[in-house]
ZADO-61439 format. One record per residue (C-alpha): x, z, y; chain; residue number from 1. Coordinates in Angstrom, 3 decimals. Each point is the difference from the previous one (the first is absolute). Layout:
BEGIN
R          X          Z          Y   kette    nr
R          X          Z          Y       A   NUM
...
//
This chain:
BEGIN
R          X          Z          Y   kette    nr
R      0.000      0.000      0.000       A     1
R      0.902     -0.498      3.595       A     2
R      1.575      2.513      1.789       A     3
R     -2.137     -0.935      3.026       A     4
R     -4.188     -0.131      0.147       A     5
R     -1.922     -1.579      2.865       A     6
R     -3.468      1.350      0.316       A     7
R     -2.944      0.383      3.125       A     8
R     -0.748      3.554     -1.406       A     9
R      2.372      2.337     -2.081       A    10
R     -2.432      3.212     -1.396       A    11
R      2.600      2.568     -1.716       A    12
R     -2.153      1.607     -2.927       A    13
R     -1.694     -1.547     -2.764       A    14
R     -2.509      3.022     -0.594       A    15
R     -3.959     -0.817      0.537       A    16
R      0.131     -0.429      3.310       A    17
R      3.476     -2.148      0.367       A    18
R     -2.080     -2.250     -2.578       A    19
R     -3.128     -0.285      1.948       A    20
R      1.928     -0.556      3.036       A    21
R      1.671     -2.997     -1.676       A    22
R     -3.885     -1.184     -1.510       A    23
R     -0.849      0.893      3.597       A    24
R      2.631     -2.789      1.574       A    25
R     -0.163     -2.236     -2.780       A    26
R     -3.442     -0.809      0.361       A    27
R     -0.193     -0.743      3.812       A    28
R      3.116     -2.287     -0.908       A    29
R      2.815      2.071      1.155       A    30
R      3.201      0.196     -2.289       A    31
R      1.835      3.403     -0.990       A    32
R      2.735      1.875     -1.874       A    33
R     -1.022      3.099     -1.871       A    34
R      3.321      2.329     -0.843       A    35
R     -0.636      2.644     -1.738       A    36
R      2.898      2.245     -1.983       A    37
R     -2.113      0.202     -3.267       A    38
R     -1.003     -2.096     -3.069       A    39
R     -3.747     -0.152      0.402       A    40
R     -0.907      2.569     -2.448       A    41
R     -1.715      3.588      1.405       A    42
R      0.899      2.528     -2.290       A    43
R     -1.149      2.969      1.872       A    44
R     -3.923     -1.401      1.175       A    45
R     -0.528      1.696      3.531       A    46
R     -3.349     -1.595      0.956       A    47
R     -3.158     -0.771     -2.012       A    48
R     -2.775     -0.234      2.120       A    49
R     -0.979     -3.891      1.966       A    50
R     -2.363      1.212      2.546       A    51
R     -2.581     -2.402      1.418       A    52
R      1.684     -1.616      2.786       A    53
R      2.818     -0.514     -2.263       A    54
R     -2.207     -1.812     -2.097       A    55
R     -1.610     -1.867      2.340       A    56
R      3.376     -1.345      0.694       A    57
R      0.618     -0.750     -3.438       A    58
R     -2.858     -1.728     -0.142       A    59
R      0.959     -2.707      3.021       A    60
R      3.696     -0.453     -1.674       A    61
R     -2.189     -0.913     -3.824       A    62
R      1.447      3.196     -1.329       A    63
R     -2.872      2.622     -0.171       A    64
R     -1.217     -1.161     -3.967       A    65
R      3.436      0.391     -1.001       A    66
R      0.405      3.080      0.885       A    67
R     -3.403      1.213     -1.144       A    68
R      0.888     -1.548     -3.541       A    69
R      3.325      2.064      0.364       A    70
R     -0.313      1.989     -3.187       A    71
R     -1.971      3.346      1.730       A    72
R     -2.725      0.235     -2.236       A    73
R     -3.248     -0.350      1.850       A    74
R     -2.204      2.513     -2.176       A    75
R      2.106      2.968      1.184       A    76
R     -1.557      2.569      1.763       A    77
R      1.788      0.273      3.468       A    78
R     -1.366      3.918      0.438       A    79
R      1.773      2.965      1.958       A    80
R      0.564      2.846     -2.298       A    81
R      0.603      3.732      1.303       A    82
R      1.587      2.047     -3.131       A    83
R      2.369      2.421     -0.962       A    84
R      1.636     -2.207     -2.255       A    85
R     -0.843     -2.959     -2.532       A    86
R     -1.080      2.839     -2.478       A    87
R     -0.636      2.526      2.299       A    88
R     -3.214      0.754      2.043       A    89
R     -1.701     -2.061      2.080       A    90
R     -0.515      0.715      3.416       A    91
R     -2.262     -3.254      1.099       A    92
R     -0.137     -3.659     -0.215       A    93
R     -0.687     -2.878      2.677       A    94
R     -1.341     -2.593     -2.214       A    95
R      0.463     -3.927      0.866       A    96
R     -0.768     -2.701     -2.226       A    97
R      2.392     -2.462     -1.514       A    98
R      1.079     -3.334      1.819       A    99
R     -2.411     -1.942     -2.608       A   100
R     -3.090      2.191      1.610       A   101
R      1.046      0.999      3.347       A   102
R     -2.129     -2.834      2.341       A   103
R      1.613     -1.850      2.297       A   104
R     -0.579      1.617      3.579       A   105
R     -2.475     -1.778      2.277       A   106
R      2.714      0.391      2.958       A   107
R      2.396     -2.569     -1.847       A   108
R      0.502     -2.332     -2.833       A   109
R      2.324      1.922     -2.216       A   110
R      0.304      3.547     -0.963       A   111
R      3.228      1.807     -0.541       A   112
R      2.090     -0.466     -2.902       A   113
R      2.215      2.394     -2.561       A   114
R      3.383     -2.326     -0.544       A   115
R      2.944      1.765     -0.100       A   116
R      2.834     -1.561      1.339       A   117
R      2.355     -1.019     -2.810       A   118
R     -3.168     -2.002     -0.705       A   119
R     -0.646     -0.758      3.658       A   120
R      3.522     -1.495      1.165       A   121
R      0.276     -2.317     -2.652       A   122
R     -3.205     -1.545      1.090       A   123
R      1.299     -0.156      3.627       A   124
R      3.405     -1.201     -1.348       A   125
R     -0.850     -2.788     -2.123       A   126
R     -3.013     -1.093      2.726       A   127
R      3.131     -0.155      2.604       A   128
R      2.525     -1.648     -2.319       A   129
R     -2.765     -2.831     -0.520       A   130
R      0.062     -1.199      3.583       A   131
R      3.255     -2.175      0.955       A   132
R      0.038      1.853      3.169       A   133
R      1.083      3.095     -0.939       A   134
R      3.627      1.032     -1.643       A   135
R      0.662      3.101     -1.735       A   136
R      2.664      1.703     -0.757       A   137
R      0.541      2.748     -2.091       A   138
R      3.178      2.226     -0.568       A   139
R      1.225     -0.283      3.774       A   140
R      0.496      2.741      1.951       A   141
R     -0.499     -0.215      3.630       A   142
R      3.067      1.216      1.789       A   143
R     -0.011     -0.784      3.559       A   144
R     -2.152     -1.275      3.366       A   145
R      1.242     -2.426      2.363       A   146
R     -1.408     -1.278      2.655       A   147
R      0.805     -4.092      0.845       A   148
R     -0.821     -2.012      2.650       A   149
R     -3.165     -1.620     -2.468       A   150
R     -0.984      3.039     -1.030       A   151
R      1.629      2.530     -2.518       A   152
R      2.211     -0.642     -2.681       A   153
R      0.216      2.569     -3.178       A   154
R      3.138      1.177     -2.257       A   155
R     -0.567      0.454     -3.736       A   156
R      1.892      0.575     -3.226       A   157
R     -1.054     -0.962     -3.226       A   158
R     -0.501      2.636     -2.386       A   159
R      1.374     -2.094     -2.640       A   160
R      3.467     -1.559      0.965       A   161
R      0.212      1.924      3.205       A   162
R     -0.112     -3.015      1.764       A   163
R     -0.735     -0.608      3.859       A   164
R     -3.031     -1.675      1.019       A   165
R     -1.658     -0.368      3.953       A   166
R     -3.155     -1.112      0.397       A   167
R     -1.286     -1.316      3.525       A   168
R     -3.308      0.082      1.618       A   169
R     -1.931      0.374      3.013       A   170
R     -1.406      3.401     -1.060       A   171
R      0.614      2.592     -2.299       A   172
R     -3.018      2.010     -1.135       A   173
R      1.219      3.161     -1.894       A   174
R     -1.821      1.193     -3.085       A   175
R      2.319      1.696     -1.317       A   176
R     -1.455      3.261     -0.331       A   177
R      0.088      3.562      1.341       A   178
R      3.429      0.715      0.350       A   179
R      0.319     -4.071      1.337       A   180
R      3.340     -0.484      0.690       A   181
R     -1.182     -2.694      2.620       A   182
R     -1.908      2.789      2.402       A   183
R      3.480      2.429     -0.514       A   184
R      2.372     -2.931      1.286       A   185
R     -2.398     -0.713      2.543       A   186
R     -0.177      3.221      1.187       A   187
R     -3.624      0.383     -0.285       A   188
R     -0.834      3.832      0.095       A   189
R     -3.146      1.211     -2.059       A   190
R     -2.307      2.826      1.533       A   191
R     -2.387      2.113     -2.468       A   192
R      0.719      2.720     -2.682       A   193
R      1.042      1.413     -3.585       A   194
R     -3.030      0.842     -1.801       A   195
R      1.789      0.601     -2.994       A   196
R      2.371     -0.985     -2.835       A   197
R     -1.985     -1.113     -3.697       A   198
R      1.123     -0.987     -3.381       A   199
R     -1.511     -2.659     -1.799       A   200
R     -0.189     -0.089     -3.693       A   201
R     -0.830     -2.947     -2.314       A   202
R     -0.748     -0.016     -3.328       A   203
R     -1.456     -1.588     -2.381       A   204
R     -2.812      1.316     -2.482       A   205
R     -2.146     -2.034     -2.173       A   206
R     -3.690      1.138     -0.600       A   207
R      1.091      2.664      2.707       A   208
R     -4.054     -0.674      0.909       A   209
R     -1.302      1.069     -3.062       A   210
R      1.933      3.460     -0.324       A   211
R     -1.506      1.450      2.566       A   212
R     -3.677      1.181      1.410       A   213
R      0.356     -0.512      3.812       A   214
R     -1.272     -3.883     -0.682       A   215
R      1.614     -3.791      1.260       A   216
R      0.906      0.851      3.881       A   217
R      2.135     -1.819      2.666       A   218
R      1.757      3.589      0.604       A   219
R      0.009      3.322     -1.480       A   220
R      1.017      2.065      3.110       A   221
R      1.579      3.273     -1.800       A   222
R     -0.932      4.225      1.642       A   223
R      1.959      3.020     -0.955       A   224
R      0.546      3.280      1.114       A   225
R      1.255     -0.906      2.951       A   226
R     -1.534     -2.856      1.125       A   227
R     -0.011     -3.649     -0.817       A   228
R      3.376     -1.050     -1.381       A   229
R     -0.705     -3.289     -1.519       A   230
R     -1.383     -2.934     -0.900       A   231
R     -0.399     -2.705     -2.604       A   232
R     -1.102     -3.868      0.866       A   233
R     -0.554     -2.686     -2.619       A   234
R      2.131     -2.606      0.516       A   235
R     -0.769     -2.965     -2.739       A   236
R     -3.402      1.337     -1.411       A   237
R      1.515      0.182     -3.437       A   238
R      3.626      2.218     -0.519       A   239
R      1.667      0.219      2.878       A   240
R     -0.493      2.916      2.885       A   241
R      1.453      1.420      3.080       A   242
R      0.518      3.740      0.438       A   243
R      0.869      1.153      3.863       A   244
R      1.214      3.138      0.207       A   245
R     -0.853      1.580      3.276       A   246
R      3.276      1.928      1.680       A   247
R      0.390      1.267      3.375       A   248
R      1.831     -0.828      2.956       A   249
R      3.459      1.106     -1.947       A   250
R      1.524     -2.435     -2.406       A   251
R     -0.715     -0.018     -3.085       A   252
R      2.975      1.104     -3.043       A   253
R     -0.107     -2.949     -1.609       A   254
R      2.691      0.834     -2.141       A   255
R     -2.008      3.388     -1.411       A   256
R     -3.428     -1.898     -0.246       A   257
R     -1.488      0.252     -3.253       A   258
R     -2.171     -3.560     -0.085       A   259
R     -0.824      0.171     -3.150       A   260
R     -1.758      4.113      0.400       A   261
R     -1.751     -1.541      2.861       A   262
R     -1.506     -2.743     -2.027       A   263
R     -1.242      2.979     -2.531       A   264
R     -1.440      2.387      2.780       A   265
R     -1.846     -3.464      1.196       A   266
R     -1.396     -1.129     -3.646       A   267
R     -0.778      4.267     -0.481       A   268
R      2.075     -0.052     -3.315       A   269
R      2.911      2.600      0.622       A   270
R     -0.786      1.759     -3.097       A   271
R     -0.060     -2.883     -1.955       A   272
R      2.464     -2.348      1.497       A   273
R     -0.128     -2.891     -2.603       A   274
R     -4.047      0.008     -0.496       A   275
R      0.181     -3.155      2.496       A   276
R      3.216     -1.900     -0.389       A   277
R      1.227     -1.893      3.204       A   278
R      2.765     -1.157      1.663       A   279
R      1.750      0.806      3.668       A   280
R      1.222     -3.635      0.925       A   281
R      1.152      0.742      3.204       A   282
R      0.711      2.624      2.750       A   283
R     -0.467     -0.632      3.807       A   284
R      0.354      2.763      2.359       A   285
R     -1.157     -1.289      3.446       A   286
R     -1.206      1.383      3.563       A   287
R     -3.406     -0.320      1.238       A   288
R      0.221     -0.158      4.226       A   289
R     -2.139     -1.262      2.464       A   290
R      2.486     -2.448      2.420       A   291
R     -0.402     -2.813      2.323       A   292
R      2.589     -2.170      1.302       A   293
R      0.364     -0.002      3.699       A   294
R     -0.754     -3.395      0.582       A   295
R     -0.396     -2.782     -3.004       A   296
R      1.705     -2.773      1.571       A   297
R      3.673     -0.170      1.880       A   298
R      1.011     -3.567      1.270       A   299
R     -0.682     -2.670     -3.385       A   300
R      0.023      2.850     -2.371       A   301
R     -3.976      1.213     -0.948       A   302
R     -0.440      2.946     -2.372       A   303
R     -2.888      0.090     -2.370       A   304
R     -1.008      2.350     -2.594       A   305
R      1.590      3.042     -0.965       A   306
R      2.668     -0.366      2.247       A   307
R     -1.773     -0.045      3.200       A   308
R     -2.188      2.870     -1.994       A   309
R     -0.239      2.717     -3.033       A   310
R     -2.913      1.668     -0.465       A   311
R     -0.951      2.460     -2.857       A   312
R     -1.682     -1.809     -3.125       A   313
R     -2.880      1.957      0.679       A   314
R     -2.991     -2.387      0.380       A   315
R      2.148     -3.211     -0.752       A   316
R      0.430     -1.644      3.382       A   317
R      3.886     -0.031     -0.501       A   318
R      0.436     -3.943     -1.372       A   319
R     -3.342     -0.936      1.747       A   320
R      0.443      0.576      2.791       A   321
R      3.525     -1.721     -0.046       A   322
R     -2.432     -3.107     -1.465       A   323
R     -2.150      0.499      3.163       A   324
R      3.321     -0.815      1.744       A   325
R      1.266     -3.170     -1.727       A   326
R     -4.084     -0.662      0.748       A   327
R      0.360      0.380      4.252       A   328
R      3.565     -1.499     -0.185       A   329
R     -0.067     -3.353     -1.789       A   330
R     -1.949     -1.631      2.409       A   331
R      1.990      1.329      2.897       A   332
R      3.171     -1.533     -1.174       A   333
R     -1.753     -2.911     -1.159       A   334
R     -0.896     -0.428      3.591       A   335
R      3.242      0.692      1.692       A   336
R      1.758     -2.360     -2.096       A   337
R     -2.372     -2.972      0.240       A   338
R      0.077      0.911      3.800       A   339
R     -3.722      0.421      1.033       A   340
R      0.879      3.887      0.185       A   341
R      0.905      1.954      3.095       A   342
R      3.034      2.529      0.334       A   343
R     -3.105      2.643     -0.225       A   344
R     -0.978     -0.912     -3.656       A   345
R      2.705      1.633     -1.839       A   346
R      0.358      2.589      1.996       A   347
R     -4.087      0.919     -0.853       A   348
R      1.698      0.715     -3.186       A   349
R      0.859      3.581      1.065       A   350
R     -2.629      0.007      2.399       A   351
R     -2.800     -0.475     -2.704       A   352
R      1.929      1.383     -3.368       A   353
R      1.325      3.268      1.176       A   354
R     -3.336      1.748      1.169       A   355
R     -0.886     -0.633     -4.091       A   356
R      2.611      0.694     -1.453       A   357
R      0.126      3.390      1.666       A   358
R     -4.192      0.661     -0.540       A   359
R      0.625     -0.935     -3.355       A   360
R      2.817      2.273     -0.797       A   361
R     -2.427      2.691      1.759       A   362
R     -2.043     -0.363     -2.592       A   363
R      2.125     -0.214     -2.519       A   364
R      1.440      3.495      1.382       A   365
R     -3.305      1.188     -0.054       A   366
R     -1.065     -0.498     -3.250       A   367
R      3.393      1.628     -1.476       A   368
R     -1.195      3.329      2.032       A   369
R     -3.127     -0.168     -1.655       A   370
R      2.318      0.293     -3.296       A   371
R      1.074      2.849      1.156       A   372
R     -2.699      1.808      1.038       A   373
R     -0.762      2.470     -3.081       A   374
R     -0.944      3.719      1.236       A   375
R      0.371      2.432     -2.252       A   376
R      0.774     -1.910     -3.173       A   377
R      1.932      3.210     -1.905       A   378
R     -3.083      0.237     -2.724       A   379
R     -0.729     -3.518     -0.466       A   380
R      1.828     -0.107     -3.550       A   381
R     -1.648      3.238     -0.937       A   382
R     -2.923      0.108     -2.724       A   383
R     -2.059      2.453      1.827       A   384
R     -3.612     -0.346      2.033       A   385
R      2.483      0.441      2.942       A   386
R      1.818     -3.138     -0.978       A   387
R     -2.542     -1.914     -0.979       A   388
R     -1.776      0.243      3.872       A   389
R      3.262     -0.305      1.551       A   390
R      0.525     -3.486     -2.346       A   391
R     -3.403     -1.159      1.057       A   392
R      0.437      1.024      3.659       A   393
R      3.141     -1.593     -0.173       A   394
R     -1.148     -3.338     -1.175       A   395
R     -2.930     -0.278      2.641       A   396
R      2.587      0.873      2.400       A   397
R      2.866     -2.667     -1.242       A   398
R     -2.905     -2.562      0.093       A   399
R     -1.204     -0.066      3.315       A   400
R      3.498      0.706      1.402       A   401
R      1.374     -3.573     -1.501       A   402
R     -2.792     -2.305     -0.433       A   403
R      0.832     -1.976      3.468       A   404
R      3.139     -0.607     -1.851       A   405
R     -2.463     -1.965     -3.172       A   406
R     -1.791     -1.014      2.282       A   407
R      1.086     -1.811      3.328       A   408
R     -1.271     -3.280      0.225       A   409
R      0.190      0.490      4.207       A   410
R      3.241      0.827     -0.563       A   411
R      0.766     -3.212     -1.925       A   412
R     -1.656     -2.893      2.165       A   413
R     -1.048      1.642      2.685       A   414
R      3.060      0.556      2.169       A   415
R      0.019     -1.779      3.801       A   416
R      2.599     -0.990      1.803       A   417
R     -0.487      1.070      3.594       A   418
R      1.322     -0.329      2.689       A   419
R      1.295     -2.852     -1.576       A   420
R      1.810     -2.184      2.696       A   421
R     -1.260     -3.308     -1.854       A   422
R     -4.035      0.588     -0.223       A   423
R     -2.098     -0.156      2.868       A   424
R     -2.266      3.110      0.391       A   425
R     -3.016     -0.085      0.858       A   426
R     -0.738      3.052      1.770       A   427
R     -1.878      1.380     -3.121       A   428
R      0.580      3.464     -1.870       A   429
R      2.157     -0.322     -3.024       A   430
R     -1.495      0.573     -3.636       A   431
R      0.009      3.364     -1.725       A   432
R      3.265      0.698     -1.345       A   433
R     -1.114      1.840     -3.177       A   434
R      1.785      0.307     -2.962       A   435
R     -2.231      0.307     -2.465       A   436
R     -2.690     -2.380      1.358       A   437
R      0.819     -3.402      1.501       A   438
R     -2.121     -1.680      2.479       A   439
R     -0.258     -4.101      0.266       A   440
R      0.572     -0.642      3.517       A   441
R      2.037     -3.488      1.676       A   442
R      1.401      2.272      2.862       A   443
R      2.629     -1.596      1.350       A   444
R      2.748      0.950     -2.593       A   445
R     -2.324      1.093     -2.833       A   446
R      0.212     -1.765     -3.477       A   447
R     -3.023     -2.702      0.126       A   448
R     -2.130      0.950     -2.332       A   449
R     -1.136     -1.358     -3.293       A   450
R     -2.994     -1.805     -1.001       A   451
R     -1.240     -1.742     -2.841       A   452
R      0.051     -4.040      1.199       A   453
R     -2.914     -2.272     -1.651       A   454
R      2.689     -1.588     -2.237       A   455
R      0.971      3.022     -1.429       A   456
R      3.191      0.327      1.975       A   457
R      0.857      3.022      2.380       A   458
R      0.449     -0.085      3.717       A   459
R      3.094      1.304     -0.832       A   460
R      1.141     -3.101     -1.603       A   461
R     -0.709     -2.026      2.920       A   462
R      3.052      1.691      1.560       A   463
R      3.664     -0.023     -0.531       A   464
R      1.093     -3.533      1.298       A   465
R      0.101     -0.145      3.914       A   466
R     -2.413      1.510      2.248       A   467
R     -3.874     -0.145     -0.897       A   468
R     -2.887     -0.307      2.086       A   469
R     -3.232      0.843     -1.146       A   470
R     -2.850     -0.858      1.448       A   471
R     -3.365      0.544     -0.438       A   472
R     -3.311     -2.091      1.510       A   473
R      0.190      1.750      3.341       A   474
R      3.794     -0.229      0.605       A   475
R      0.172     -2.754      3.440       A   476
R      1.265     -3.609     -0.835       A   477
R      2.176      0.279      3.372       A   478
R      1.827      2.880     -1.055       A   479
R      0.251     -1.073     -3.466       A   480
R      1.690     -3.297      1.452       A   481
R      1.765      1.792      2.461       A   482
R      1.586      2.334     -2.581       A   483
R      0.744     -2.766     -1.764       A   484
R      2.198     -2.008      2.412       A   485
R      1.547      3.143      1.041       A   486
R      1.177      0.424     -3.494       A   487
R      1.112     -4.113     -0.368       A   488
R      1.626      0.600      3.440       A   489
R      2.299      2.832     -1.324       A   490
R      0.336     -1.431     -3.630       A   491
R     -1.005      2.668     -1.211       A   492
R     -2.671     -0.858     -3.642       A   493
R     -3.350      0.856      0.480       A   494
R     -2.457     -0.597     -2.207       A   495
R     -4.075      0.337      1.023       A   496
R     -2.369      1.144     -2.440       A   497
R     -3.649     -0.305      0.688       A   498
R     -2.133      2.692     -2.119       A   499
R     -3.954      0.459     -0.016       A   500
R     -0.687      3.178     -1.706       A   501
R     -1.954      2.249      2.149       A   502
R      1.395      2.924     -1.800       A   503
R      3.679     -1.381      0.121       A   504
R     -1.031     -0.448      4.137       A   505
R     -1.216      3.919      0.221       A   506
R      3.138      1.166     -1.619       A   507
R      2.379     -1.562      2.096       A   508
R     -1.630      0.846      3.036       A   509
R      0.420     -2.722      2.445       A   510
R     -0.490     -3.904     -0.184       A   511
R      3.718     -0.828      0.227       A   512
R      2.363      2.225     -1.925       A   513
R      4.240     -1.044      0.170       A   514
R      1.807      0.804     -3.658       A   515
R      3.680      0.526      0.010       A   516
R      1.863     -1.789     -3.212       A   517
R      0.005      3.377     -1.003       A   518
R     -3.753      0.587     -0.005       A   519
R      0.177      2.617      2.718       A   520
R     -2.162     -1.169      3.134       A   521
R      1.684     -1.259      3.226       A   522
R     -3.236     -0.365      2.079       A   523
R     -3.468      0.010     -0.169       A   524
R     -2.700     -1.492      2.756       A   525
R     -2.413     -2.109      1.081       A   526
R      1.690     -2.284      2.980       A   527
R      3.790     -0.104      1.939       A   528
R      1.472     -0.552      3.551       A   529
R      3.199     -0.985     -1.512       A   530
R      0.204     -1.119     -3.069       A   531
R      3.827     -0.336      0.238       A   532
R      0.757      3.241      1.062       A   533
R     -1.811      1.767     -3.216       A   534
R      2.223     -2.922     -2.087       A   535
R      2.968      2.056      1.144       A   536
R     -1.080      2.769     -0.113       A   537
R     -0.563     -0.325     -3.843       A   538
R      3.220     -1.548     -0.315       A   539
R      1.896      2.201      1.441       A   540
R      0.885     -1.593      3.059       A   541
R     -1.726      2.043      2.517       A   542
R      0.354      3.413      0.118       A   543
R     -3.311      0.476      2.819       A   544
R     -3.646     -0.109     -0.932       A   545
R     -1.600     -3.612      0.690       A   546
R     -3.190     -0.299      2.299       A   547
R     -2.706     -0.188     -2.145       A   548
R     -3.709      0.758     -0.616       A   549
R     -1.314      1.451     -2.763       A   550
//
C-alpha cells in the first residue's frame, strides 16, 4: 500500500458511529478514509440498544431489516426485573413485551431495536465497505494532526509492519472514542464529572434462562444490603450476558476482583457454585462520567460521538446520540463541499449538537441516580414479614424511580434545536421538552413528524436528499415559486412535495412547512418578503433572521 492517501474526509474510528459517518458521506457522494487501530471484531459488546431515531436512520441508509434480522431473538421478553439475585427474591418487575409484539409507535415508523454491537458493526462495516466511496483501514493507529494549507493531513503506523502512512483531507472528524486522542492533541478540554468507576463482566451461560424463576428480561438490576450494586443485561438473547458491577468514585482493584464470585452472587448460587456452569470471557473495568467537550469543532477538525461526549449507559443514549450526530452533520459537509453552504453551516454543528448532547447526558445522569436511590435496603435479603414489605416497597419504589429511563420516547425524537442559527423562528413557543412523552410539532428545529403516506410510505422517507418542501392545498403558488427560485438561485436541491391529507395538513400545522436533509424543520409559513434571505438563512449563510410573515 501507499504510504500516502488522498481523501475529502478522513474519520479516525471505525466503531458505530465512524461507520455511519462513512454510510453518512458515502451516500450523499462524498469519498472517505476510515482508520481505525483494530481488526473489526468487538470482543467486549458495549452497546445493545438501536433507539428509534437510530433506526429511522437505518432505515434511509437500507439498513434497518438487517439489523432487525441480526440474530436477537424477537420472542424475548424485553422486561425490567428488580431482585435480589437470579435465585434470590424478587423485589418487582417492569414488564415489556418482546420486539415480535411490541407495536410499532404511532410517533414513527420503527421501534427500537436489541442488536448488540459485535452484531451491529459488522452490519455498518460491510454496508460501508460496499460503496466505492469509502476506504477502510484497519490496524492503523492514528499518531499525529497536522494542519496543511488544504486542510489537515494525519500520521499513522500500521499495526502490522510498523509502517508510516499520512492520509490527507479537508476535514478530520474524530470518532475515536472517549479518551480520543484527536480532542487531547487538539487541546480540547472536557467539562462534567466522575460518577463512578464499574466493572463489566461477560460470560457466557447456556439455558442460563431456564435455571432461574425471575423470567426472560432485558435487565435484572441486582439489591443488597446496602443498596443496589449490580446489574445483569442480555446481550444476544441466547448465552451471552453482561454483568456491571457498580463501584464508587475510587478505582476499582482490579487486580483483587473476584469476577467469577460476582457472577455467583448475580446467578444466587454461592452455595452451589457449579449448579449453573458458565464462563467469564472477559473483564472490563471502566468509568462512568458525565463530560462534554468544550466546543466540538476547532478549525477542519469536527468531533462526533464519544469524544465530543460520555455519558453513563444508563438509558442508552451513549451511541445514539453520537448517530444523531453523523445525522445533523452529513448534510452540512455535504453542503460546504459542493459549495451552496455558508461559513455558518458547520459551525451550527456545535451550535445545534452540544445543547443535546449535554440534555441527553442529563438524563442519562439522572436515571443512574435513580439506581441509586434504595433507602433502607439492610433487610431486603431477610426471610422475615419485615423483609418481605421492605422487598415489595422496594420494588414499587425502583419502578417508578426508572421507568423514564424504559420509557422516553420524548427523549428519543423529540429533541429541538433552538436557537439554532440556521432555522427561521417564528415567534412561536417551543414544544414540551418531556422525556418520557414526545410531542409532534414542525417548530422550527423540531424533527418533522411522521405520518403514514397513501402509498404506504412514511413522511419520513420523503426526507434525507436535499431540502423538502411540503405543501399542502392552502400553501400560496407565489411563495411556493418564490422558494423555489431562491433555492435554484443558491444551488442549493430542493425538492417540492404536494400532500392532500387533511390529517397530514393538521399535524404539521401550517400550509408550507421547510425540511432540512436531516428531517428537522428549517421553516414553516404561509407567505415571504424575501425569499432569498430565508435561503441563507437555512444554508447557513446568514447569521440574522429574514423578514418574513408567518
Amino acid at each position: 500500500m501507499r504510504n500516502h492517501i488522498e481523501s475529502t474526509i478522513v474519520i479516525v474510528g471505525a466503531g458505530p458511529v465512524g461507520l455511519g459517518m462513512a454510510i453518512e458521506l458515502s451516500q450523499r457522494g462524498i469519498d472517505c478514509t476510515v482508520v481505525d487501530e483494530g481488526d473489526g471484531h468487538v470482543e467486549h459488546p458495549r452497546t445493545g440498544l438501536v433507539a428509534v431515531r437510530t433506526m429511522e436512520l437505518l432505515r434511509r441508509w437500507g439498513l434497518a431489516d438487517a439489523v432487525r434480522k441480526c440474530g436477537f431473538p424477537d420472542d424475548y421478553a424485553l422486561s425490567m426485573v428488580f431482585c435480589t439475585a437470579l435465585n434470590g427474591w424478587l423485589l418487582g418487575r417492569e414488564d415489556y413485551p418482546s420486539m415480535r409484539d411490541a407495536p410499532t409507535p404511532d410517533s414513527t415508523p420503527e421501534k427500537k431495536q436489541r442488536c448488540p454491537q459485535m452484531w451491529l458493526q459488522p452490519i455498518l462495516a460491510d454496508a460501508a465497505r460496499s460503496s466505492a466511496k469509502v476506504r477502510l483501514l484497519y490496524r492503523h493507529r492514528f499518531m499525529e494532526l497536522e494542519h496543511t494549507a488544504q486542510g489537515i493531513r494525519i500520521h499513522c503506523t500500521s499495526m502490522q509492519d510498523a509502517s508510516a502512512l499520512h492520509v490527507d483531507g479537508r476535514y478530520l472528524l474524530a470518532c475515536d472514542g472517549a479518551a480520543s486522542s484527536i480532542r487531547q492533541q487538539l487541546g480540547i478540554e472536557m467539562e462534567g464529572r466522575l460518577l463512578s468507576y464499574s466493572i463489566n463482566i461477560l460470560f457466557r451461560a447456556p439455558g442460563l434462562i431456564r435455571q432461574h424463576p425471575m423470567g426472560q428480561a432485558e435487565r435484572y438490576m441486582f439489591v443488597g444490603p446496602h443498596g443496589m450494586w449490580g446489574n445483569l443485561t442480555v446481550v444476544d438473547g441466547h448465552e451471552i450476558w453482561r454483568l456491571t458491577v457498580l463501584g464508587s468514585e475510587q478505582k476499582m482493584n482490579l487486580a483483587g476482583f473476584d469476577a467469577r464470585a460476582w457472577v455467583l452472587r448475580a446467578l444466587g448460587t454461592e452455595q452451589d457454585p457449579e449448579r449453573i456452569p458458565f464462563e467469564v470471557t472477559s473483564v472490563v473495568p471502566w468509568r462512568r462520567s458525565e463530560m462534554l467537550a468544550k466546543q466540538f469543532l476547532k478549525g477542519r477538525v469536527l468531533l462526533v460521538g464519544d469524544s465530543a461526549h460520555s455519558m453513563s449507559p444508563t438509558g442508552g443514549m451513549g451511541m445514539n446520540t453520537g448517530m444523531q450526530e453523523v445525522l445533523d452533520l452529513g448534510w452540512k459537509l455535504q453542503g460546504t463541499i459542493e459549495g451552496w453552504g455558508g461559513q455558518a453551516l458547520l459551525d451550527s454543528y456545535d451550535s445545534e449538537r452540544r445543547p443535546i448532547a449535554a440534555r441527553n447526558s442529563s438524563f442519562s445522569t439522572q436515571n443512574f441516580r435513580a439506581w441509586q436511590d434504595t433507602p433502607n435496603p439492610e433487610a431486603v435479603c431477610d426471610n422475615t414479614p419485615a423483609g418481605s414489605r421492605l422487598r415489595t416497597e422496594l420494588g414499587i419504589h425502583l419502578r417508578d424511580m426508572t421507568r423514564v429511563e424504559w420509557e422516553s420516547m420524548g427523549l428519543q425524537i423529540g429533541h429541538r434545536y433552538a436557537d439554532s442559527p440556521i432555522c427561521v423562528p417564528d415567534g412561536t413557543p417551543p414544544p414540551p421538552d418531556d422525556f418520557l412523552e414526545y410531542v409532534p410539532s414542525t417548530w422550527p428545529g423540531a424533527r418533522a413528524p411522521h405520518a403514514w403516506l397513501a402509498d404506504g410510505r412514511s413522511t419520513l422517507d420523503l426526507f434525507g436528499r436535499g431540502f423538502v418542501l411540503i405543501r399542502f392545498d392552502d400553501g400560496r403558488p407565489e411563495t411556493v415559486e418564490a422558494l423555489e427560485s431562491a433555492f435554484a438561485k443558491r444551488k442549493v436541491p430542493l425538492e417540492v412535495v404536494s400532500l392532500r391529507d387533511a390529517a397530514i395538513r393538521r399535524l404539521y400545522e401550517r400550509p408550507l412547512v421547510l425540511v432540512r436533509p436531516d428531517g428537522h424543520v428549517a421553516w414553516r409559513g404561509e407567505t415571504v418578503q424575501d425569499a432569498l434571505a430565508i435561503v441563507d438563512v437555512v444554508r447557513g449563510a446568514q447569521g440574522a433572521s429574514p423578514g418574513a410573515r408567518q
